[in-house]
SELUM-937414 format. One record per residue: residue in three letters; x, y, z of N, C-alpha, C in turn. Coordinates in steps of 0.02 Angstrom, whole numbers, plus 50000, padded with zeros to 5 digits. Layout:
# residues N
alaXYZXYZXYZ/...
END
This chain:
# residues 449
unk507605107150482507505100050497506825099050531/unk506385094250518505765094950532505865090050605/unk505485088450635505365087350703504905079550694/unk504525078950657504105074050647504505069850586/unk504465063450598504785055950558504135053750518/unk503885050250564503345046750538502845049450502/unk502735047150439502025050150414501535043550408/unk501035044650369500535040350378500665033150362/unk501185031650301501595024950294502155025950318/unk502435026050380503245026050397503485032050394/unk503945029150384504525037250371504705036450293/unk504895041450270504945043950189505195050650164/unk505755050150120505805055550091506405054050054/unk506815059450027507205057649970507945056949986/unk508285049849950508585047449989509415050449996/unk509595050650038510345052650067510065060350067/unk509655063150097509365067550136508885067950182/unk508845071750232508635068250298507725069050299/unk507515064050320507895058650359507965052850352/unk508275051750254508295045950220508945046650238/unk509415045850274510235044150298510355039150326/unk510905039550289511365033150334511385034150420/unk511565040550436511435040150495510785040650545/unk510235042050490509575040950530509695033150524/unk509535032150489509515024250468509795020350550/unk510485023850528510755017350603510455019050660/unk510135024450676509885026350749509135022450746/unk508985022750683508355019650705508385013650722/unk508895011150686509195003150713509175001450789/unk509485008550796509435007050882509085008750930/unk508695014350901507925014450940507345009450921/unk507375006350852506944999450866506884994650925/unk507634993050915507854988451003507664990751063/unk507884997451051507644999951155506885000351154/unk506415001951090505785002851100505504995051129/unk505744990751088505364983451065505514980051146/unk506314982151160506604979751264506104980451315/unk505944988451288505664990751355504744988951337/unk504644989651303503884987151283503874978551284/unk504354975851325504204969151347504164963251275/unk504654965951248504674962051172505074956851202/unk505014949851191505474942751209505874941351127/unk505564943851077505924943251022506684947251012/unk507264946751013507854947450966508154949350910/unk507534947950886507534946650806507314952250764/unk507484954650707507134960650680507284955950571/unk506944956250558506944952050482506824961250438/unk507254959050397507394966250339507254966450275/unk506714967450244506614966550163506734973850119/unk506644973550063506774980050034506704978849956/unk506264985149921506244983349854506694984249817/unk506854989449767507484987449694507584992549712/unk507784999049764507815009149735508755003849731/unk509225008449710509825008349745509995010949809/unk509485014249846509675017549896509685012249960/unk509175005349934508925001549973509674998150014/unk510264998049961510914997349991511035000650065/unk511205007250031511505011350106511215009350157/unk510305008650155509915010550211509915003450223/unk509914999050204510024991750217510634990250279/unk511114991350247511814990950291511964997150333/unk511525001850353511665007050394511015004050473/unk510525003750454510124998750496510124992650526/unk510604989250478510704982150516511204985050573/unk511624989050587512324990750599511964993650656/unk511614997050663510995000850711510664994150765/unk510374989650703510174983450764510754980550808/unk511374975650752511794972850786511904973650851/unk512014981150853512644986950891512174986850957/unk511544983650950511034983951006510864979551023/unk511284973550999511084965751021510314963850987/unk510344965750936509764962450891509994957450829/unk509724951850841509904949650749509394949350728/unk509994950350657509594954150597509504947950543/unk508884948450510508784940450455508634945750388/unk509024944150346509094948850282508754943650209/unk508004947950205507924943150137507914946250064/unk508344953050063508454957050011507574958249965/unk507524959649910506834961049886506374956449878/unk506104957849901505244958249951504634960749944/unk504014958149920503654962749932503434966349999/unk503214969950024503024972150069502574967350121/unk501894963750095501664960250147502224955550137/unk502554953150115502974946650132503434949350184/unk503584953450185504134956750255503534953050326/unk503014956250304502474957050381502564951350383/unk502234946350321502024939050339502564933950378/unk503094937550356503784933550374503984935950459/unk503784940150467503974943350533503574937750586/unk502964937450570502564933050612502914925850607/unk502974923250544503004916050557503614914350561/unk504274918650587504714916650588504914918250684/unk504374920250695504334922850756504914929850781/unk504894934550725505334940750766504904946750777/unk505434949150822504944955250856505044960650814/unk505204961250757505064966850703505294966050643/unk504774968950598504894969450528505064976350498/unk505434978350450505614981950444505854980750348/unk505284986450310505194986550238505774991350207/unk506234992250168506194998350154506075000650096/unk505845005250066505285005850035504945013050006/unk504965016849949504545022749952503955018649906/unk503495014049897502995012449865502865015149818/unk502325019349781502405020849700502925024449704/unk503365028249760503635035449745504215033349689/unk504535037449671505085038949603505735035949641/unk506135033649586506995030749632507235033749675/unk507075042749665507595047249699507115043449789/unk506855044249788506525042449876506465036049908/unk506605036349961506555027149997506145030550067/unk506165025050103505785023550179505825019250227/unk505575019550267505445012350307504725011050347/unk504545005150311503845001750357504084998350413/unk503824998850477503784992650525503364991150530/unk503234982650552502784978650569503044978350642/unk502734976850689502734972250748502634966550723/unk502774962250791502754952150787502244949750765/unk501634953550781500854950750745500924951150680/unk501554955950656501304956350578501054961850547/unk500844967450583500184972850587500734979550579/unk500634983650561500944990650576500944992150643/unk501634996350656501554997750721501075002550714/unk500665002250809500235006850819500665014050821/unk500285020750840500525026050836500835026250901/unk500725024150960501045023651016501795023851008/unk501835018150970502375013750981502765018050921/unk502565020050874502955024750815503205031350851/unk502935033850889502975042150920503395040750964/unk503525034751011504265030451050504945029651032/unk504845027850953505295026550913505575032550875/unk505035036850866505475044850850505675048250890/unk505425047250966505925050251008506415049251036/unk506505043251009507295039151032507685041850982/unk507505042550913507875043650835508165053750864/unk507545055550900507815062450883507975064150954/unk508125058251004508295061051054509185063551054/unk509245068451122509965071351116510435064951132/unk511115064051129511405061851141511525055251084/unk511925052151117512275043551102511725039351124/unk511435035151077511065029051100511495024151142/unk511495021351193512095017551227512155011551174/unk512545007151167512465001151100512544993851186/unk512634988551158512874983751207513544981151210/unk513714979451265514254976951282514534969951211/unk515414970351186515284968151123515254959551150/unk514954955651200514714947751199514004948251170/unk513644953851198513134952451157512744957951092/unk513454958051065513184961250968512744955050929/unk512304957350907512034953550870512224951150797/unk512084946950761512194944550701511754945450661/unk512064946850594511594947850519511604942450472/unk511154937450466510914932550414510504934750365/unk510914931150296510424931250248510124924950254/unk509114923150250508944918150234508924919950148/unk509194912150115508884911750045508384907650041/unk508014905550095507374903450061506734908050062/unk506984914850090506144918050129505884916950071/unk506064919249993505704919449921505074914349934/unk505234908749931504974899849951504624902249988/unk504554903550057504004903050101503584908350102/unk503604915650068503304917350055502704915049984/unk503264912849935502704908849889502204904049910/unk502454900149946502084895849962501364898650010/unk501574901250056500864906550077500444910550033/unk500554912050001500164912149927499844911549908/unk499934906349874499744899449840499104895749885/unk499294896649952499014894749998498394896750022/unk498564903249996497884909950014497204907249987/unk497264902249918496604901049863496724893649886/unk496894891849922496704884349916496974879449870/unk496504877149846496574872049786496564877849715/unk496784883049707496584886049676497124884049603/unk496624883549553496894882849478497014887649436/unk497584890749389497294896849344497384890649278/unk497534886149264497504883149188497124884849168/unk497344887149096496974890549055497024898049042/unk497214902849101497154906449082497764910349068/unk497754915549030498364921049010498524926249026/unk498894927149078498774933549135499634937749093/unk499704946049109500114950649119500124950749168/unk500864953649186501084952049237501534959449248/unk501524964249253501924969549266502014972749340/unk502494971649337503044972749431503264977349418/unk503344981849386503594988049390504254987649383/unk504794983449401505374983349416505434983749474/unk504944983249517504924981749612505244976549644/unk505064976749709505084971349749504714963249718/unk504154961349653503734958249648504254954649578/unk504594958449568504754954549506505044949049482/unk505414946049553505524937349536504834933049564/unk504374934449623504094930949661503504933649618/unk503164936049611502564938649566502294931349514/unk502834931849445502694928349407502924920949404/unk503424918449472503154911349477502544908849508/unk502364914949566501764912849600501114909349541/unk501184913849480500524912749440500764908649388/unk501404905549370501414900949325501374892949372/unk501734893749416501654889549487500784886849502/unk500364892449464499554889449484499344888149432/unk499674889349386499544885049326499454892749252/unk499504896349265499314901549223500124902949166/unk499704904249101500304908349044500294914649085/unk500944915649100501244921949111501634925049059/unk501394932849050501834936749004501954942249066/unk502604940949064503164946849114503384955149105/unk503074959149131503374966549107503684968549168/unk504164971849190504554977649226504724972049286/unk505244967649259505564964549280506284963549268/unk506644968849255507424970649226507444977549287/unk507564975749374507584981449398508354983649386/unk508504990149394509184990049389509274997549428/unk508964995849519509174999749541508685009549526/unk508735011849486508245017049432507875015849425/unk507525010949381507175011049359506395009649374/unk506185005649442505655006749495505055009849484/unk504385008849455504025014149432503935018349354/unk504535017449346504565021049307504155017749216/unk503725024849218503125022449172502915016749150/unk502875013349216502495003449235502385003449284/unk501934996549287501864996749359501014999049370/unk500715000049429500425001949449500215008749445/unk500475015249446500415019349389500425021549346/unk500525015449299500485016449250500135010349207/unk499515006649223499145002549188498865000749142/unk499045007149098498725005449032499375002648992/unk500165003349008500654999348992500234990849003/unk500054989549047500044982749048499454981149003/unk498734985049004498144985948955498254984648872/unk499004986148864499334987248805499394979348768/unk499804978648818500064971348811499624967448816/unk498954967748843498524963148874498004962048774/unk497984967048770497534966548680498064963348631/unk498544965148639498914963248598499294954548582/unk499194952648666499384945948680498714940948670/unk497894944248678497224942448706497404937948760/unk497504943648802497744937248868496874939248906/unk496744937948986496214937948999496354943349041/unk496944945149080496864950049129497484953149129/unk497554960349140498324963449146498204963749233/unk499004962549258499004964649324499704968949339/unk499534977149368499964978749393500164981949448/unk500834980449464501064981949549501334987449542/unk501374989349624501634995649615502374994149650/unk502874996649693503504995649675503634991349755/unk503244991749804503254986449847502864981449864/unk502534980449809501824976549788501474975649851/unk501144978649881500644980449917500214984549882/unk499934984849835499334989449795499454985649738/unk498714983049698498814979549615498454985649588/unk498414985749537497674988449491497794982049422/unk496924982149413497004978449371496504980649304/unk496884977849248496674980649170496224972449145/unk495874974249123495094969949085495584966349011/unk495234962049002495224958448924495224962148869/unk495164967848871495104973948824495684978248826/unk495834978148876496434980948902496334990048930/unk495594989248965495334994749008495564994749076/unk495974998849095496044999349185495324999049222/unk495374993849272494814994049315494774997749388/unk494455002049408494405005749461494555002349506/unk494955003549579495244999549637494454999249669/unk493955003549659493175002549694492924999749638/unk492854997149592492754992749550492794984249592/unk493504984349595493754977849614493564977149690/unk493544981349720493124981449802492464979849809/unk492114981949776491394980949749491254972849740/unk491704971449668491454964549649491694960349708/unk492264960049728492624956049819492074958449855/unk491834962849883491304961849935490864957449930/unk490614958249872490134953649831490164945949832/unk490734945449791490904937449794491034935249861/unk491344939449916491284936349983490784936250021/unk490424939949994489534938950033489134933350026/unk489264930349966489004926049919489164920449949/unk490084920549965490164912850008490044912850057/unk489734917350093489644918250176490274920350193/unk490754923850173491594925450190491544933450210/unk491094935450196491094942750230490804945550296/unk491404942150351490984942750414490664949450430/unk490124949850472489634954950477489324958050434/unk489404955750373488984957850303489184965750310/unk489964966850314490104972250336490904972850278/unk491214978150245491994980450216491944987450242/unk492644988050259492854995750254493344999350195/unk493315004350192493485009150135493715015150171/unk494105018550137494315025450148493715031350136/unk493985036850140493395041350114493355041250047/unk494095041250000493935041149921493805036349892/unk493515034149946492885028549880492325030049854/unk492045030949790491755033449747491045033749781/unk490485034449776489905035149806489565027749780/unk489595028049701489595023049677489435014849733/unk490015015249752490135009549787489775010049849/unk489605013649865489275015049934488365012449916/unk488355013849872487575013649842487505006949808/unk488125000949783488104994949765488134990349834/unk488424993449869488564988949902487864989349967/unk487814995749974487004995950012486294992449989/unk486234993149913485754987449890485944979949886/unk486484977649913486484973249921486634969949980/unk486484973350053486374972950135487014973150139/unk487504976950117488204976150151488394983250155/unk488684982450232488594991350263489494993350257/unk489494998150261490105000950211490375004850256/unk491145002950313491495007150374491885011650324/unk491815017450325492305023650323492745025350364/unk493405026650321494235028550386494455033550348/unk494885033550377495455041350358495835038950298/unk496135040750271496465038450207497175035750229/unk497145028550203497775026350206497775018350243/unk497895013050220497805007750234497865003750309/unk498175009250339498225007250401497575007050440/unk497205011950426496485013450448496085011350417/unk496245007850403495734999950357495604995450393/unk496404993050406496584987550432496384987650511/unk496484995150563496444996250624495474994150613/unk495234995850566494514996650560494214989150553/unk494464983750524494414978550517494624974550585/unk495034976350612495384970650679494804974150731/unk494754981550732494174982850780493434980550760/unk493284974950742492524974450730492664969350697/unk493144965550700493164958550663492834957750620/unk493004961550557492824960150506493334957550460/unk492914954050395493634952150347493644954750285/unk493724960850250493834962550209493764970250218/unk494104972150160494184981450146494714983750100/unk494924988850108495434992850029495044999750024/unk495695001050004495655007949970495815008549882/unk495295014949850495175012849792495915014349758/unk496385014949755497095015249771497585009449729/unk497035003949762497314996049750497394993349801/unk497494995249871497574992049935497014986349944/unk496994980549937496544976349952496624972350023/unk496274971250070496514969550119495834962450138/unk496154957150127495824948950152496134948650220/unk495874950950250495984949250351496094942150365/unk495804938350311495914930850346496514927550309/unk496864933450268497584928750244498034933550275/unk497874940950262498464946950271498404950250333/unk498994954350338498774957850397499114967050366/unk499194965950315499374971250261499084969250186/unk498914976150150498824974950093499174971050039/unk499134966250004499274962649976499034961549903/unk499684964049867499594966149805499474958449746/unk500124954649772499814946949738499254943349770/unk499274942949841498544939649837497994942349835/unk497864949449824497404951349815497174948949710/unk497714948049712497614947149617497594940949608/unk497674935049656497274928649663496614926049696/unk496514929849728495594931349752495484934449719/unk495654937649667495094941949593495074936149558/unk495734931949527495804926649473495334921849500/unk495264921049558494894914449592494064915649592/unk493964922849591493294922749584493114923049500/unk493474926749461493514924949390493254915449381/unk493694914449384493874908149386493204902949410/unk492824904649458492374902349476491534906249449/unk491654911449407491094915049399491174912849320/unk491604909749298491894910749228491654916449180/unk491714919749204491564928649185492274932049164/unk492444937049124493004940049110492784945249168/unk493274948449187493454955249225493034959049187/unk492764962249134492434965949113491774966349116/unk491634959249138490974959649155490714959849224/unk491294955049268491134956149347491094961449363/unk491544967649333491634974049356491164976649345/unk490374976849304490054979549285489334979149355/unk489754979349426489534979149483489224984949504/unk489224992449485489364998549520489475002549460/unk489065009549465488795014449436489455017949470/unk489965021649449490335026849463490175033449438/unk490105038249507489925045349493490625048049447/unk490705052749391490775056949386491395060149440/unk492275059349456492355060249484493395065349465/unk493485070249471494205074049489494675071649536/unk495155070049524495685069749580496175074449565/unk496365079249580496895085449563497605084449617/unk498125080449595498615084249668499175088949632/unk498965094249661499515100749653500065099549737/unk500585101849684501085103649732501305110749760/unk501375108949824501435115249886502045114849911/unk502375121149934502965123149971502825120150037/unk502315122450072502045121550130501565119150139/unk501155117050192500515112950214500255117150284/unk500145124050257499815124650326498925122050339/unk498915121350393498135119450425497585123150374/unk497135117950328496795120350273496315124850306/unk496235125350358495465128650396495625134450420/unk496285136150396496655144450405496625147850334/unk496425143650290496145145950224495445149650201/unk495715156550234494625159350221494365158050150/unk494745158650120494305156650030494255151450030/unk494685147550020494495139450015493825136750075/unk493955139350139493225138450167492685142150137/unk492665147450137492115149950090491955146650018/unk492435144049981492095140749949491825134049952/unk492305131150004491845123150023491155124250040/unk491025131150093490275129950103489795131750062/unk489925134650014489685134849920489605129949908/unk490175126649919490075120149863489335114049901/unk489415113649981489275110350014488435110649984/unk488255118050001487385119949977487235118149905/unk487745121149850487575118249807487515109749771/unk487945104949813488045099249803487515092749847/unk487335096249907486675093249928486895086649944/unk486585080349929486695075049922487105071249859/unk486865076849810487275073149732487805073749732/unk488205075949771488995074949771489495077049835/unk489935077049823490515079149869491185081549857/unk491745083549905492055085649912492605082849933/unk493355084649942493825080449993494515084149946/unk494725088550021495325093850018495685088250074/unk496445087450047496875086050096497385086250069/unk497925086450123498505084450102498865078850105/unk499285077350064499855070450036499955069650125/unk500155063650159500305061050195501265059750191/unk501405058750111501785058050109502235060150060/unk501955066150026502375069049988502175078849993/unk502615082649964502255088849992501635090249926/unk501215088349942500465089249879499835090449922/unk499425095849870498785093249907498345091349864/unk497835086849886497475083949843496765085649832/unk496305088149791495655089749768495405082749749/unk494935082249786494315077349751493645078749741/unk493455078249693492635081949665492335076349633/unk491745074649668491395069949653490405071049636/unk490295070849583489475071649566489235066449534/unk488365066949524488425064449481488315066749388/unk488275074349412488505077249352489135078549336/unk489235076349278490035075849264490245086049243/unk489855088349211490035095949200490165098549272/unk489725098649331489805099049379490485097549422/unk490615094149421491355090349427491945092649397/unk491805095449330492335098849293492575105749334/unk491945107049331491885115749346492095116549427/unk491785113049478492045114149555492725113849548/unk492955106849522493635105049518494145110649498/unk493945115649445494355119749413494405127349480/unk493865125749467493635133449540494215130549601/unk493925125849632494275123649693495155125049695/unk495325120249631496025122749614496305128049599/unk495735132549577496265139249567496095145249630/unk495755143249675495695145349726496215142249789/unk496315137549776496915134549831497775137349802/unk497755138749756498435141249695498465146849729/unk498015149649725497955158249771498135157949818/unk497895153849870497935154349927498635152249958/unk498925148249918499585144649954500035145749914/unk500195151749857500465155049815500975157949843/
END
């Protein structure tokens, strides 16, 4: 049994094994409450969303049962995208949100995101509080039964999340145009495609029959050239697809070409520079953002914050330096002045809206940024020990380092949230790229063999 909960999005792993249980589940229920008490929370309230797994059941009704039992009520708006959990947490005024959720991962796995009341991920403080209540010894005390709390379903959250939306573009119009629409079978798949027929757009609908299984599965967001498919075949103008808690889009061209998530970061920096919307003439990015983008966005005076991988450190990177925009090339798009999480539909209405106003197809806005030449490898590992206990793999990074100079780079890590590690090889010779990439990987095979 591992010791550590939290990984870089929440907690995660595969479900009705720990510490996807019913009985983690309810404890966390009840270490939410004592964390949120004693950290001077005045909120009560904890609001619960969750996308299509079937697992989202158990862990649904094992958590509420966790709050109740602690004098919390619970506001249940069944599937959800992910920022709509956050967004709803704030404007309904409760002191926690709570997703559940494995995002692209496969049916067999679920999770849980929290938000705090702002809306924001909890900080790490406040996460490392909450796992030591989950894995502390004993009985969580519950409350006296006058004050158990109650579980409501709202049926309108759908509504007020649309409507924030909608809200994000303003006066914003799509008449005229012919958008794909693929949800994977997620959390996105009722609220998705009224949002965009609602602004006026032909919608054609894919992976919207969830049934529990099916989540991901070859649609969706990893899988975009499904929607690319449909997109030539319909001549619609843009494919859009989510991934299974729609917090990440990627989006496919008029041709029905997947467009790079630093593609679409690129042209958004851009168009928000343009309106004066990019405070400090400043976006942040993860490290795997292509170089590419680093070199478009520098000839055009906009300075480019680097974080650790993973959207939280986007977002921590943006609230520290008040800035408004960033993403990871991933699909995480993050508008600071609508979201306070990545946001998979409105990020795909600030693309339509700059479309829309550039009257340009996606194939041409995108033609923003020169992309190096770039490998992403994730092999799977038994274990994850500390990569810098690896003498070959260091010996060959500092190979690689002399021979790569300025024309390229490197980036060894491991999955945050699954057991993988990931190779990234970036030049701007593409043979170059082939060849590290192949070396690198069969030198890490060795090593963790």
């Amino acid at each position: 049994m591992t010791t550590r909960l939290f990984g870089t999005d929440g907690i995660r792993g595969k479900a009705n094994e720990y510490p996807i249980t019913p009985e983690i589940a309810l404890r966390t229920g009840q270490a939410i409450s004592r964390v949120l008490k004693s950290n001077g929370a005045n909120h009560n309230r904890v609001i619960i969303g969750k996308d299509t797994r079937i697992s989202g059941y158990m862990l649904e009704t094992a958590l509420t049962s966790g709050l109740v039992a602690s004098g919390m009520d619970v506001f249940l708006v069944g599937p959800m995208p992910t920022p709509g959990v956050a967004h709803l947490t704030k404007s309904m005024g409760c002191g926690a949100g709570i997703m559940l959720t494995a995002s692209h991962n496969p049916y067999e796995d679920n999770g849980l995101k929290i938000f705090g009341p702002d809306g924001y991920k909890l900080s790490d403080e406040l996460e490392l509080a909450i796992e030591r209540e989950i894995l502390g010894e004993g009985k969580i005390p519950g409350v006296s039964p006058d004050k158990i709390g109650k579980a409501t379903r709202i049926d309108d959250a759908r509504g007020r999340y649309i409507e924030y939306a909608k809200q994000s573009v303003g006066a914003g119009d799509l008449a005229g145009m012919k958008i794909v629409v693929d949800c994977g079978h997620g959390a996105a798949y009722l609220l998705a495609p009224l949002i965009f027929k609602e602004l006026g757009a032909k919608v054609v609908k894919l992976g919207v029959e969830p049934d529990g299984l099916n989540i991901n599965e070859g649609c969706g967001a990893l899988h975009p050239e499904h929607a690319g498919r449909v997109v030539r075949e319909q001549g619609a103008d843009l494919g859009i697809s989510f991934d299974g808690d729609a917090d990440r889009v990627i989006f496919t061209d008029e041709t029905g070409a997947s467009v790079s998530g630093d593609r679409i970061l690129t042209l958004c920096a851009l168009a928000l520079m343009e309106e004066g919307k990019l405070r400090g003439a400043t976006m942040a990015c993860t490290v795997m953002s292509n170089l590419g983008l680093h070199e478009a966005l520098r000839a055009a005076g906009i300075a480019v914050l680097t974080t650790a991988v993973g959207d939280r450190h986007v977002i921590e990177a943006l609230r520290a330096g008040g800035y408004s925009f960033g993403g990871e090339n991933s699909g995480h798009l993050i508008f600071a002045d609508h979201a306070t999480t990545g946001d998979g539909i409105l990020s795909a209405l600030q693309v339509l809206r700059i479309m829309k106003r550039r009257g340009q197809p996606l194939s041409v806005l995108a033609q923003v940024m020169r992309e190096y030449p770039q490998s992403l490898v994730n092999l799977k590992v038994r274990a994850k020990p500390p990569l810098e206990t690896l003498p070959r793999l260091q010996a060959t990074l500092r190979e690689a380092d002399a021979a790569f100079g300025d024309l390229g780079r490197h980036l060894i890590r491991y999955s945050g949230t699954e057991n993988k590690v990931r190779i990234l090889v970036e030049h701007r010779d593409g043979d170059v790229v082939a060849a590290w990439s192949a070396r690198l990987r069969g030198v890490i095979e060795q090593e963790l063999a």
